[in-house]
MARTI-267433 format. One record per atom (N, C-alpha, C): residue number from 1; residue in three letters; atom name; z, x, y. Coordinates in nm, 4 decimals. Last residue first. Layout:
<atom n="NUM" res="ALA" atom="CA" zz="Z" xx="X" yy="Y"/>
...
END
This chain:
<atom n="83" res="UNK" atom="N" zz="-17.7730" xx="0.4710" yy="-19.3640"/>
<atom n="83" res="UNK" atom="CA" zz="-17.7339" xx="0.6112" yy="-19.2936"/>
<atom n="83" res="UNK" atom="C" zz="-17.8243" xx="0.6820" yy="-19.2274"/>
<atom n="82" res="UNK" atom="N" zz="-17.7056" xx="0.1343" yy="-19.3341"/>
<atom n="82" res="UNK" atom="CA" zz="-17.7411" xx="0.2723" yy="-19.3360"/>
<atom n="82" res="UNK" atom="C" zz="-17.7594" xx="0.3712" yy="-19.3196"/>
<atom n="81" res="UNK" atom="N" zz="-17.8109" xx="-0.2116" yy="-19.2579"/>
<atom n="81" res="UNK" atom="CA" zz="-17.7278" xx="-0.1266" yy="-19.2850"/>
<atom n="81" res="UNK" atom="C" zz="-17.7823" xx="0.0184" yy="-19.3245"/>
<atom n="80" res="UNK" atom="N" zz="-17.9130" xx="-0.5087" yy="-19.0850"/>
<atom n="80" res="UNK" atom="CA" zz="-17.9691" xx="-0.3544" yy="-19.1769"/>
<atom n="80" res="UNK" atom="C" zz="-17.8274" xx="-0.2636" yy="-19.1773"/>
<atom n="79" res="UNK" atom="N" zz="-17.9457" xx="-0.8706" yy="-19.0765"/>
<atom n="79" res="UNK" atom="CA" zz="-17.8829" xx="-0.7405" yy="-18.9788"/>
<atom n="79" res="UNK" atom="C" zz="-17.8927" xx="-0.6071" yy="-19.1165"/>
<atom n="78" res="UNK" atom="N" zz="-18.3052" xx="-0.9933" yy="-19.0515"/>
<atom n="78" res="UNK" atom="CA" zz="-18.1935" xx="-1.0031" yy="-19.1443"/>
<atom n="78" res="UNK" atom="C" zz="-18.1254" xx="-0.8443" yy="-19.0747"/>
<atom n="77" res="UNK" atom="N" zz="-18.4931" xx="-1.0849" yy="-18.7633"/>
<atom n="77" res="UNK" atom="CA" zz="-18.4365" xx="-1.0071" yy="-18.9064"/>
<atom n="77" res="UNK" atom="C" zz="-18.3080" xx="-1.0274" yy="-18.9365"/>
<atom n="76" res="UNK" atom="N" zz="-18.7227" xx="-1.1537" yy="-18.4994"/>
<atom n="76" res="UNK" atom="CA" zz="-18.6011" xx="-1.1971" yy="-18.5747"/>
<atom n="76" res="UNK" atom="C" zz="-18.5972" xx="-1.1488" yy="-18.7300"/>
<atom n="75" res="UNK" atom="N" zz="-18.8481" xx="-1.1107" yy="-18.2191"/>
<atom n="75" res="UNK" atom="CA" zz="-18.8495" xx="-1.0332" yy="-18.3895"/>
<atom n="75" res="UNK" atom="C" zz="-18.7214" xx="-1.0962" yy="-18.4225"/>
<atom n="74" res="UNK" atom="N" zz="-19.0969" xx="-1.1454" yy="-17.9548"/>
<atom n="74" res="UNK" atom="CA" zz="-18.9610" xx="-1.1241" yy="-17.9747"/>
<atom n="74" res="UNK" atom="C" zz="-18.9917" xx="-1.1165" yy="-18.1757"/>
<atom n="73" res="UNK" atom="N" zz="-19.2778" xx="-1.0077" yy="-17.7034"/>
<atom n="73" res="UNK" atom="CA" zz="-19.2468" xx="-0.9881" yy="-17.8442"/>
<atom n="73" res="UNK" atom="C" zz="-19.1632" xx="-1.0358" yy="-17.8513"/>
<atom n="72" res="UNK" atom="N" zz="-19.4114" xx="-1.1789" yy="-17.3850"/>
<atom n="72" res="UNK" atom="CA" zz="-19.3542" xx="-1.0835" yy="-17.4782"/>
<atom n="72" res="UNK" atom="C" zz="-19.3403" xx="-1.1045" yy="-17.6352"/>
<atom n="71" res="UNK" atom="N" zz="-19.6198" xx="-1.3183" yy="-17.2463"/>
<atom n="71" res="UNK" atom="CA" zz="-19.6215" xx="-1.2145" yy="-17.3076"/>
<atom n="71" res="UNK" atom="C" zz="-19.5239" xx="-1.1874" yy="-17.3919"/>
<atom n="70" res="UNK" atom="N" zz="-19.3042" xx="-1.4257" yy="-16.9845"/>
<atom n="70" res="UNK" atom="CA" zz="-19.4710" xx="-1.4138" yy="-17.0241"/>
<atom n="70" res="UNK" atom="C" zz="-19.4724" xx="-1.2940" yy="-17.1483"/>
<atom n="69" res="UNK" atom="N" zz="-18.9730" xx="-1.3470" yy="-17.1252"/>
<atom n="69" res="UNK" atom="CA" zz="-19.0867" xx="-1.3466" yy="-17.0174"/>
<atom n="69" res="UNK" atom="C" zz="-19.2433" xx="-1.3964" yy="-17.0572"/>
<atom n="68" res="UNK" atom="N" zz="-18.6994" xx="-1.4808" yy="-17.1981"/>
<atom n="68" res="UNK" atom="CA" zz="-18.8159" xx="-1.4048" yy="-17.2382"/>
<atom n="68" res="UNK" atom="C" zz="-18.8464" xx="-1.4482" yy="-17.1758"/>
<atom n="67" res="UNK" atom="N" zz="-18.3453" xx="-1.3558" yy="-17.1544"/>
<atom n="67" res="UNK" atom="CA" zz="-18.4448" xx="-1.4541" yy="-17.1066"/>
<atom n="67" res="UNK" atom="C" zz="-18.6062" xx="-1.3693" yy="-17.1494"/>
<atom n="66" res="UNK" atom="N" zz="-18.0456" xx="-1.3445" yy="-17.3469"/>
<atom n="66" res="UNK" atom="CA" zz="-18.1636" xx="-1.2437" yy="-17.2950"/>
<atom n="66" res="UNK" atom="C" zz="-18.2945" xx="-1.3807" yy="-17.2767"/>
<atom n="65" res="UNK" atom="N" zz="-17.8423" xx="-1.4487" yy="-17.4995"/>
<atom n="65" res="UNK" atom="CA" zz="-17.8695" xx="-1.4678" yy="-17.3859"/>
<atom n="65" res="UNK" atom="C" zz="-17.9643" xx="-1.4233" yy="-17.2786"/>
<atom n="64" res="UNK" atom="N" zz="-17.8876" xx="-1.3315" yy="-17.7699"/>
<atom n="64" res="UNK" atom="CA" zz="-17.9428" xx="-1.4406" yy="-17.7325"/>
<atom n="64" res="UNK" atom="C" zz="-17.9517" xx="-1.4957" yy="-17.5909"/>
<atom n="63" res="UNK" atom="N" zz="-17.9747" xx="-0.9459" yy="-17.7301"/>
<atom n="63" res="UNK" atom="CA" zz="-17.8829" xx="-1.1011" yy="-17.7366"/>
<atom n="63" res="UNK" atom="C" zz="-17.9204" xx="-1.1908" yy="-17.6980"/>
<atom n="62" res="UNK" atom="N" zz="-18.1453" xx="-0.7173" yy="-17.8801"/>
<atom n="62" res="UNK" atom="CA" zz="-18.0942" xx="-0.7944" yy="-17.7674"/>
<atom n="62" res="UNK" atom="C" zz="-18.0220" xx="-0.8994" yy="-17.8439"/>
<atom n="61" res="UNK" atom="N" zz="-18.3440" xx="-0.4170" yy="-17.9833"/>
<atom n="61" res="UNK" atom="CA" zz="-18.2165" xx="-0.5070" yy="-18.0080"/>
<atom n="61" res="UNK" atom="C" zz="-18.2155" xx="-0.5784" yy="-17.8822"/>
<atom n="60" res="UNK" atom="N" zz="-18.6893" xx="-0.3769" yy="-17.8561"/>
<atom n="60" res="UNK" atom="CA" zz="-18.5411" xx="-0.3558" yy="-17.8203"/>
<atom n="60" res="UNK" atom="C" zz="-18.4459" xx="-0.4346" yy="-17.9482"/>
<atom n="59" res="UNK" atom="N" zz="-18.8952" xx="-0.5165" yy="-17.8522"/>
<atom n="59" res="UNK" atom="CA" zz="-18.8694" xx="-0.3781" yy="-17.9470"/>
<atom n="59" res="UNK" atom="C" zz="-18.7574" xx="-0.3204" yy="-17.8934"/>
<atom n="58" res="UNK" atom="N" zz="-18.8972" xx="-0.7507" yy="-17.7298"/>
<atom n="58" res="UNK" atom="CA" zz="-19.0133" xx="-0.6564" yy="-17.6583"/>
<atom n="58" res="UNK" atom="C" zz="-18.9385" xx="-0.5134" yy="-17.7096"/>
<atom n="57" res="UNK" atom="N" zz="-18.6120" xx="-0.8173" yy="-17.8556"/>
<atom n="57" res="UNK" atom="CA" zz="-18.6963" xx="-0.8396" yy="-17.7752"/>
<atom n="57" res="UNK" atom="C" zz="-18.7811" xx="-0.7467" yy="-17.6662"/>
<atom n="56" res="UNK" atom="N" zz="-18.4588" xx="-0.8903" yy="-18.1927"/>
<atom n="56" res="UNK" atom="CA" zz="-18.5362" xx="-0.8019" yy="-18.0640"/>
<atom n="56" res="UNK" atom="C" zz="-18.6109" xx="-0.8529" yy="-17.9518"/>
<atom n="55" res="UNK" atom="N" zz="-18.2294" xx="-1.0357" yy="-18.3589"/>
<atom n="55" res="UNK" atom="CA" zz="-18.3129" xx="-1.0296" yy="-18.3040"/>
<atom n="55" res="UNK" atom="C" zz="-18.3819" xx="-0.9268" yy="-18.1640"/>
<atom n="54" res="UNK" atom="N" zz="-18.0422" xx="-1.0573" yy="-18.6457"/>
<atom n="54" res="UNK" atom="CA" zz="-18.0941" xx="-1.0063" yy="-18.5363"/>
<atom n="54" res="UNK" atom="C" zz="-18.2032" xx="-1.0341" yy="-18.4470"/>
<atom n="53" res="UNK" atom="N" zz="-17.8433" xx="-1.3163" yy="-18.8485"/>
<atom n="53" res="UNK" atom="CA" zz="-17.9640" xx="-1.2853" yy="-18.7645"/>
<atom n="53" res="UNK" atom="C" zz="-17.9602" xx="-1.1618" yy="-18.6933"/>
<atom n="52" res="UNK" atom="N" zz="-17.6686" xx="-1.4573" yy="-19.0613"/>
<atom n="52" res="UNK" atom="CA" zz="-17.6757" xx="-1.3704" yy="-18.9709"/>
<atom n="52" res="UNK" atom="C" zz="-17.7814" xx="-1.3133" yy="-18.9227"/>
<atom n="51" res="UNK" atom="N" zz="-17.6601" xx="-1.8167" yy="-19.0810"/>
<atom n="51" res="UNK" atom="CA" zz="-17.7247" xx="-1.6702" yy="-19.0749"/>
<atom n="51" res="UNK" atom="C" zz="-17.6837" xx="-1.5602" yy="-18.9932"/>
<atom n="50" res="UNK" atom="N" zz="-17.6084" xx="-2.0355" yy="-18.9943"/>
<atom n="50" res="UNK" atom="CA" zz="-17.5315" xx="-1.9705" yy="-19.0337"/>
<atom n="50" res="UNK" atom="C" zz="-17.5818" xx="-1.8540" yy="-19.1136"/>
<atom n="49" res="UNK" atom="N" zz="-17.8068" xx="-2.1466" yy="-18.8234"/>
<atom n="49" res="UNK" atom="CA" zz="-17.7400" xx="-2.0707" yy="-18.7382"/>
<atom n="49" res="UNK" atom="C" zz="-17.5980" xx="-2.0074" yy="-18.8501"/>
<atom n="48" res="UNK" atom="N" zz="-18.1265" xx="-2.0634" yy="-18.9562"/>
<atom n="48" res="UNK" atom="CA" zz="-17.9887" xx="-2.1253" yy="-18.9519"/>
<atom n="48" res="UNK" atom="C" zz="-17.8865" xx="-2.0513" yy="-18.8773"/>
<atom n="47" res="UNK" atom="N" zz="-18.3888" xx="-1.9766" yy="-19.0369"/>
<atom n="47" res="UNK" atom="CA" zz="-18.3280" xx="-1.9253" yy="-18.8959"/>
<atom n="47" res="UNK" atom="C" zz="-18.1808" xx="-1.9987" yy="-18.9149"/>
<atom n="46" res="UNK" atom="N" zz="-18.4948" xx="-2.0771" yy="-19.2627"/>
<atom n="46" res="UNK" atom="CA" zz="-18.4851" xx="-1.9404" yy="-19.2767"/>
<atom n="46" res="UNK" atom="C" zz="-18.3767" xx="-1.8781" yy="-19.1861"/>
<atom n="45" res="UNK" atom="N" zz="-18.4390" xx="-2.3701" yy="-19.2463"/>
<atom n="45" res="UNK" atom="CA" zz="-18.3472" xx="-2.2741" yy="-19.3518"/>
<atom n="45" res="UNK" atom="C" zz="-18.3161" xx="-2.1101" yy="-19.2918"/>
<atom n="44" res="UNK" atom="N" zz="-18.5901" xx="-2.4248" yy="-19.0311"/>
<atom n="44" res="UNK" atom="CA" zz="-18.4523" xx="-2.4817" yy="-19.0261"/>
<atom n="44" res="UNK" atom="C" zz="-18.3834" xx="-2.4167" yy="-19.1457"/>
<atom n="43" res="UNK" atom="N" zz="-18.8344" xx="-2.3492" yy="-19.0900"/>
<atom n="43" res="UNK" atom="CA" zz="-18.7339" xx="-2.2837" yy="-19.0052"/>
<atom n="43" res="UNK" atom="C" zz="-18.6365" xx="-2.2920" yy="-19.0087"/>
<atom n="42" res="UNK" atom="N" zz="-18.9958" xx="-2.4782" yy="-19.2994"/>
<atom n="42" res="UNK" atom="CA" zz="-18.8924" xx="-2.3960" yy="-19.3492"/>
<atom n="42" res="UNK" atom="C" zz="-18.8187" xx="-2.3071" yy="-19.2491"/>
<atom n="41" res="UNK" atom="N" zz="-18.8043" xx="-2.7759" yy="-19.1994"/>
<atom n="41" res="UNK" atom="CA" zz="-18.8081" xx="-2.6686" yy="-19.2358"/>
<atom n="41" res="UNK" atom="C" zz="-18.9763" xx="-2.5974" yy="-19.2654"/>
<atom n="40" res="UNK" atom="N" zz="-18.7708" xx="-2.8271" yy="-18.8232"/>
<atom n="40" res="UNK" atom="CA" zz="-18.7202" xx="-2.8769" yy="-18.9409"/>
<atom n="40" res="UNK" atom="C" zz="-18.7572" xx="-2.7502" yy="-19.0566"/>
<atom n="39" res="UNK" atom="N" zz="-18.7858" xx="-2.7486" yy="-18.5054"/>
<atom n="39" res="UNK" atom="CA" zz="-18.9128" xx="-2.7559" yy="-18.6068"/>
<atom n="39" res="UNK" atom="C" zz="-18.8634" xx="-2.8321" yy="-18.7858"/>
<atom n="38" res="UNK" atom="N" zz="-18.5514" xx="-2.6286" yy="-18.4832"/>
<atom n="38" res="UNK" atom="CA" zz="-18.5842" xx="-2.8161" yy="-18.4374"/>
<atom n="38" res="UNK" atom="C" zz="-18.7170" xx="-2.8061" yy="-18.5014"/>
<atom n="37" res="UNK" atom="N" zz="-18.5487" xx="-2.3849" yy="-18.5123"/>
<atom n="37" res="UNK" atom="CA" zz="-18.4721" xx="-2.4927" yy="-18.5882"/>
<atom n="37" res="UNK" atom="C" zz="-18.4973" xx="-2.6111" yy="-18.6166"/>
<atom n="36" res="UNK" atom="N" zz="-18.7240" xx="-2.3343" yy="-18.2493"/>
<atom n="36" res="UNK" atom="CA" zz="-18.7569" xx="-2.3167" yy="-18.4102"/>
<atom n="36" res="UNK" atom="C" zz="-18.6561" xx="-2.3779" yy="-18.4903"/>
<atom n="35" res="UNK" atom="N" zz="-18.5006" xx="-2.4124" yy="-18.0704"/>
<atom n="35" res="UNK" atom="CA" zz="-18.6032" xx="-2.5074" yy="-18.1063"/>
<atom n="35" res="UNK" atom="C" zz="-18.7065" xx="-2.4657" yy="-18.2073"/>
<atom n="34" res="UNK" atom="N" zz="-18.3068" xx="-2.2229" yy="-18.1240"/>
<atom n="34" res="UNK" atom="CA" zz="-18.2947" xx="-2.3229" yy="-18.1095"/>
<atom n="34" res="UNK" atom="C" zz="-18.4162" xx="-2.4272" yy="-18.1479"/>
<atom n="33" res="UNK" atom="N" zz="-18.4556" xx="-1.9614" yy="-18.0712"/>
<atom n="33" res="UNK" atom="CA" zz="-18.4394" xx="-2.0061" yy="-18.2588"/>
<atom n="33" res="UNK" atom="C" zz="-18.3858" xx="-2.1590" yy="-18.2201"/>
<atom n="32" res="UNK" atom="N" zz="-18.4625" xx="-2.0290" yy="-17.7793"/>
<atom n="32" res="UNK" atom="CA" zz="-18.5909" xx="-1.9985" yy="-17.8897"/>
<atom n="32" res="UNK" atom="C" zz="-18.5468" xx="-2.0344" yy="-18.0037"/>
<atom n="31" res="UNK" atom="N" zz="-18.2273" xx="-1.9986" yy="-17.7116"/>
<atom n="31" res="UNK" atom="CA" zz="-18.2890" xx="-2.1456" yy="-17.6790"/>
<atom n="31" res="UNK" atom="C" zz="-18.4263" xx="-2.1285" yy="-17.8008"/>
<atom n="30" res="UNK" atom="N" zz="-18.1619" xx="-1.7522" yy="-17.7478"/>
<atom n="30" res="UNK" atom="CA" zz="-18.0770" xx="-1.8520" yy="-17.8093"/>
<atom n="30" res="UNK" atom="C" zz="-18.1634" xx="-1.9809" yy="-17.8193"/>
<atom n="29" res="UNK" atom="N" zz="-18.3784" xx="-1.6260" yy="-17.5645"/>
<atom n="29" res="UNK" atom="CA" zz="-18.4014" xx="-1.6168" yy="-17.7253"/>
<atom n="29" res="UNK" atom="C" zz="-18.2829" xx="-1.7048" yy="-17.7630"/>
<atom n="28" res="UNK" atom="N" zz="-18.4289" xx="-1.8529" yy="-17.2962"/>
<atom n="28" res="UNK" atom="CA" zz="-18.2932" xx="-1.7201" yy="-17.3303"/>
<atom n="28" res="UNK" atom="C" zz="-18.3651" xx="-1.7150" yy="-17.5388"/>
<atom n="27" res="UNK" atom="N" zz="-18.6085" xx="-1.9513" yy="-17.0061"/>
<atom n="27" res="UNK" atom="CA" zz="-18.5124" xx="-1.9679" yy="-17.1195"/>
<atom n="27" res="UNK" atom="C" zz="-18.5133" xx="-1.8221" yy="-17.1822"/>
<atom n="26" res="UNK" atom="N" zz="-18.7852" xx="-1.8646" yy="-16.8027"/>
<atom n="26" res="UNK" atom="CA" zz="-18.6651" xx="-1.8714" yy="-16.7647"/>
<atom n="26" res="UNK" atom="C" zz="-18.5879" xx="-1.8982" yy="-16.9413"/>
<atom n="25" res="UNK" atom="N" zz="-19.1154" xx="-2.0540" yy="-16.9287"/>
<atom n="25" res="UNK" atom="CA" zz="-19.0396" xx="-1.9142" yy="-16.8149"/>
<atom n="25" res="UNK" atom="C" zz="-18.9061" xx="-1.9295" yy="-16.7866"/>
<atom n="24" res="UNK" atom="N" zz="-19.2017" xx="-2.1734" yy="-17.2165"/>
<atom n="24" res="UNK" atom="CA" zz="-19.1387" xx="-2.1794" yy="-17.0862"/>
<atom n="24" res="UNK" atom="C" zz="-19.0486" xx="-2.1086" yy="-16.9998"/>
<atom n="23" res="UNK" atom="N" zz="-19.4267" xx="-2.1052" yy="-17.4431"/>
<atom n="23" res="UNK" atom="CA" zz="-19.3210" xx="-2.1456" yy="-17.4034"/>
<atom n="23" res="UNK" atom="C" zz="-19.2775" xx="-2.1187" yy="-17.2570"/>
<atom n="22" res="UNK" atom="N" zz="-19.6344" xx="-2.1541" yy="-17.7168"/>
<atom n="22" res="UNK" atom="CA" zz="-19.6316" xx="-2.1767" yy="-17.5546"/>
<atom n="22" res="UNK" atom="C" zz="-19.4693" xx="-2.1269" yy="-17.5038"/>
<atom n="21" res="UNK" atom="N" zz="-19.6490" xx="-1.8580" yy="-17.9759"/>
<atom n="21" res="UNK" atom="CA" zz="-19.5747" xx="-2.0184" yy="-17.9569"/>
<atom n="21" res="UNK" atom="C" zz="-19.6021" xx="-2.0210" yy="-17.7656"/>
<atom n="20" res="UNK" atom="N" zz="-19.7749" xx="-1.6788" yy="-18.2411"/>
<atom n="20" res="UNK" atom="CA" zz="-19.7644" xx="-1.7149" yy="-18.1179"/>
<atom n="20" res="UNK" atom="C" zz="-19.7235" xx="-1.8951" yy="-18.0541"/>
<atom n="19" res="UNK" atom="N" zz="-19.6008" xx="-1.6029" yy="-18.5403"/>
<atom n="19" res="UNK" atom="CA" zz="-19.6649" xx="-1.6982" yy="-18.4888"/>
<atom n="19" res="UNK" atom="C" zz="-19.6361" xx="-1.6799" yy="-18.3102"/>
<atom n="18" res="UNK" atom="N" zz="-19.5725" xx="-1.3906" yy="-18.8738"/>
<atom n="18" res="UNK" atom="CA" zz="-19.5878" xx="-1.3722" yy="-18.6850"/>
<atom n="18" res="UNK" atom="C" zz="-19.6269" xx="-1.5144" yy="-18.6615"/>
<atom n="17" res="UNK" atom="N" zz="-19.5757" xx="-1.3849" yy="-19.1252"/>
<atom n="17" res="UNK" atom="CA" zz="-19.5261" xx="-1.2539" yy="-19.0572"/>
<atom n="17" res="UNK" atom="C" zz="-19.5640" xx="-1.2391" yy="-18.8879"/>
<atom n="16" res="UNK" atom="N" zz="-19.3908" xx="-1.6136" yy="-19.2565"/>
<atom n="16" res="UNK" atom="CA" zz="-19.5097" xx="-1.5449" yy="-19.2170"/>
<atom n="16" res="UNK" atom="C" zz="-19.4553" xx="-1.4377" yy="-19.1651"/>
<atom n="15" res="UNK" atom="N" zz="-19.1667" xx="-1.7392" yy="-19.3566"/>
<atom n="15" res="UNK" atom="CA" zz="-19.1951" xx="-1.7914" yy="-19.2329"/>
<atom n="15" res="UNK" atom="C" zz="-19.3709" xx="-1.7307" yy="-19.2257"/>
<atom n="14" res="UNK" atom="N" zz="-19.0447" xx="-1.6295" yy="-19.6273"/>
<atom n="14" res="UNK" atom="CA" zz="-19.0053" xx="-1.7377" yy="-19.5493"/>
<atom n="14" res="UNK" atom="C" zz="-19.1158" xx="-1.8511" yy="-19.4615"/>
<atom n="13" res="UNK" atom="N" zz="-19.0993" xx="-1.3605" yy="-19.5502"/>
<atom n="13" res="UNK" atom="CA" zz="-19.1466" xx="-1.4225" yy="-19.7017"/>
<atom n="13" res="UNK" atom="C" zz="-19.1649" xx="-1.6068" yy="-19.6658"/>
<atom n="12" res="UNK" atom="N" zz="-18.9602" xx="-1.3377" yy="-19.3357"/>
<atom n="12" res="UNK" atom="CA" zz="-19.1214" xx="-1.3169" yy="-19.3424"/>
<atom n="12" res="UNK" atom="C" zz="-19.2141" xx="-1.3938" yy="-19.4766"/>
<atom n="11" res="UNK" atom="N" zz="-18.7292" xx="-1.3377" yy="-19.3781"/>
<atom n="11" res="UNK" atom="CA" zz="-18.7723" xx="-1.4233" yy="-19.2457"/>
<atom n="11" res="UNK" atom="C" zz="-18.9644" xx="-1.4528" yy="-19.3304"/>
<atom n="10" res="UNK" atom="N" zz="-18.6468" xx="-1.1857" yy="-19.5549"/>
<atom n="10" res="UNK" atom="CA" zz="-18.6760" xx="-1.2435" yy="-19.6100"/>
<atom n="10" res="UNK" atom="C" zz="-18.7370" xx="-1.3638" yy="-19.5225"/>
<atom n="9" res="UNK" atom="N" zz="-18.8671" xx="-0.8866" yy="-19.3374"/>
<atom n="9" res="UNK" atom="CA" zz="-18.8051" xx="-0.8791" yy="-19.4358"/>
<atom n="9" res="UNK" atom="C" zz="-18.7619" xx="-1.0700" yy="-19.5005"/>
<atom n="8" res="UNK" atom="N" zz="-18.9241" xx="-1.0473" yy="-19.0282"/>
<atom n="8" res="UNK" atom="CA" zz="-18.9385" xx="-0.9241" yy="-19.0711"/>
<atom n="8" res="UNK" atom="C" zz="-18.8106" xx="-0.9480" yy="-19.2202"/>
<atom n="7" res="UNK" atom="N" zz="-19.1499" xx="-1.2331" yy="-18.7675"/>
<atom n="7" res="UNK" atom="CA" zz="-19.0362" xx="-1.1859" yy="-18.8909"/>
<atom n="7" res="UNK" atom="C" zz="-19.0319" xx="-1.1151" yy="-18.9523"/>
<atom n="6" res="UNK" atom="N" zz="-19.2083" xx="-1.1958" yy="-18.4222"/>
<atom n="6" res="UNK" atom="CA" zz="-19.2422" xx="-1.2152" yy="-18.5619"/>
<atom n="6" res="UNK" atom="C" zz="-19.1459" xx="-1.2133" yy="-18.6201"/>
<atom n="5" res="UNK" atom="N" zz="-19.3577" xx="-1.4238" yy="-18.1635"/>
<atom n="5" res="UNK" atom="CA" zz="-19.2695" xx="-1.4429" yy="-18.2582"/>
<atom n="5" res="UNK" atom="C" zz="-19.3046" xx="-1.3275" yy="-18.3843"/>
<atom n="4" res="UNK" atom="N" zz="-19.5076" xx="-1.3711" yy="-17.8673"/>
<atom n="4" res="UNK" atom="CA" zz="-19.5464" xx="-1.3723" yy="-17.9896"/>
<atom n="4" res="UNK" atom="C" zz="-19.3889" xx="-1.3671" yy="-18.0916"/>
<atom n="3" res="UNK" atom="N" zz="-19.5646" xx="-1.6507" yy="-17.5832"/>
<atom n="3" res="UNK" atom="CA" zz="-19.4985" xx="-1.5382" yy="-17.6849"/>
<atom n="3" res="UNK" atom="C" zz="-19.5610" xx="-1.4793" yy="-17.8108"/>
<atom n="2" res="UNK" atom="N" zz="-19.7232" xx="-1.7495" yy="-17.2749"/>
<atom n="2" res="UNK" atom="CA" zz="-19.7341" xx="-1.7362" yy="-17.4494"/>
<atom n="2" res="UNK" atom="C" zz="-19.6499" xx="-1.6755" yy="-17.4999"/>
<atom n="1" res="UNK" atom="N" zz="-19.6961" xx="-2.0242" yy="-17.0673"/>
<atom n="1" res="UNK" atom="CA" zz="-19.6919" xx="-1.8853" yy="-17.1046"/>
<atom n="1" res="UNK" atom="C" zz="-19.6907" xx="-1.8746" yy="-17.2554"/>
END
């Protein structure tokens, strides 16, 4: 199955602004930046787990325990503040 990955704000400067990746039915966006990590760098900086991160899925907010499907979007950002 396919995804599409993008980044948004210093992810992007970072990383690009999108990569489609294979991946495997049933795992959780935790498992995702997981093995973008395992890529070494410049994932392993941008995505660190001592980051604070957001991430979306299919233009939602979600949590890492959220399972991606065929197809979908997921978005990883820096967390936003504001009125």
């Amino acid at each position: 199955m396919s995804i599409t990955v993008r980044y948004f704000a210093a992810l992007r400067e970072a990383l690009g602004s999108s990569e489609t990746l294979d991946w495997q039915p049933g795992l959780t966006l935790g498992a995702l930046r997981d093995q973008l990590l395992a890529r070494g760098e410049p994932h392993a900086s941008a995505l660190s787990r001592e980051r604070a991160l957001r991430c979306a899925l299919n233009q939602q907010l979600s949590h890492e325990q959220a399972e991606v499907a065929d197809g979908a979007e997921v978005a990883f950002f820096p967390p936003v503040t504001g009125g």
